[in-house]
C-alpha positions, -999 to +999 in steps of 0.1 A: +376-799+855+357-805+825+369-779+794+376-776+760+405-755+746+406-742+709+441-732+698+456-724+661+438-694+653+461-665+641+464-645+614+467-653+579+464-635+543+431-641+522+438-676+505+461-688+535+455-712+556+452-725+598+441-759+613+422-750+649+425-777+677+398-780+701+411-804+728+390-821+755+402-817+794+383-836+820+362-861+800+361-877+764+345-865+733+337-903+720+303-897+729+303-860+718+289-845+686+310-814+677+305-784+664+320-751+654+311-719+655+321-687+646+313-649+655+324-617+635+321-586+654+284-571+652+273-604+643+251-635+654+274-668+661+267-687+635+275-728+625+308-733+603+309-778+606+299-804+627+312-835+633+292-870+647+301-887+680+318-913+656+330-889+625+312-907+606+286-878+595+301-841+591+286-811+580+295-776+570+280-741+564+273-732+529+299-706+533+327-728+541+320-763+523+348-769+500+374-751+520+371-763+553+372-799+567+360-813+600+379-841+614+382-860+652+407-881+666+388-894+697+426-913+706+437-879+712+403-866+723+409-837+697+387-823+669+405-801+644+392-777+614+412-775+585+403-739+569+417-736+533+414-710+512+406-685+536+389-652+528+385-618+548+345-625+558+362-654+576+376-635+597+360-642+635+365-661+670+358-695+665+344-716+691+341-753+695+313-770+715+305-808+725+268-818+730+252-850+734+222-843+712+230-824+681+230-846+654+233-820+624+247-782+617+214-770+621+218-774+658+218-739+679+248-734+695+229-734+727+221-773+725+253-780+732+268-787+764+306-775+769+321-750+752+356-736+750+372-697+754+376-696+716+406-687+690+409-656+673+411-660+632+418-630+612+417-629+576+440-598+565+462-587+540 
């Protein structure tokens, strides 16, 4: 069965910090562009980084650049998202997805192919 599995949410005090895991069952991500996603409640999922088949092109939300970093380890078939710095708005369930053909953060959600359950991150003091 072919599924991806986000863990390492949790919850953290504004300026703390979490790495999420998004780990690949079933096939490989070497040919997958990554992304990560993010819903608050009441709003639209929105794009937080991306990551190219090879990790050789990220991106990141203009919310988030500076604080969080995007990084693969195709050996381990694993993309992680370091989140420094973390503040109460981001505060959400965070979703990873693998798609062939998104090639930047500007990529809807819905152009991607597999998706996991998501992790629940929660920015609270």
């Amino acid at each position: 069965q072919m599924q991806l599995v986000e863990s390492g949410g949790g919850l953290v005090q504004p300026g703390g910090s979490l790495r999420l895991s998004c780990a690949a069952s079933g096939f490989t991500l070497d040919y997958f562009a990554i992304g990560w996603f993010r819903q608050a409640p009441g709003k639209e999922r929105e794009g937080v980084s991306f990551i190219s088949p090879s990790g050789g092109r990220t991106d990141y939300a203009d919310s988030v650049t500076g604080r969080f970093t995007i990084a693969r380890d195709n050996a381990k078939n694993t993309v992680y998202l370091q989140m420094n710095s973390l503040k109460f708005e981001d505060t959400g369930v965070y979703y990873c997805a693998a798609g062939y053909k998104p090639n930047s953060l500007r990529n809807s959600w819905n152009e991607y192919n597999f998706w996991g359950q998501g992790t629940q991150v929660t920015v609270s003091s």
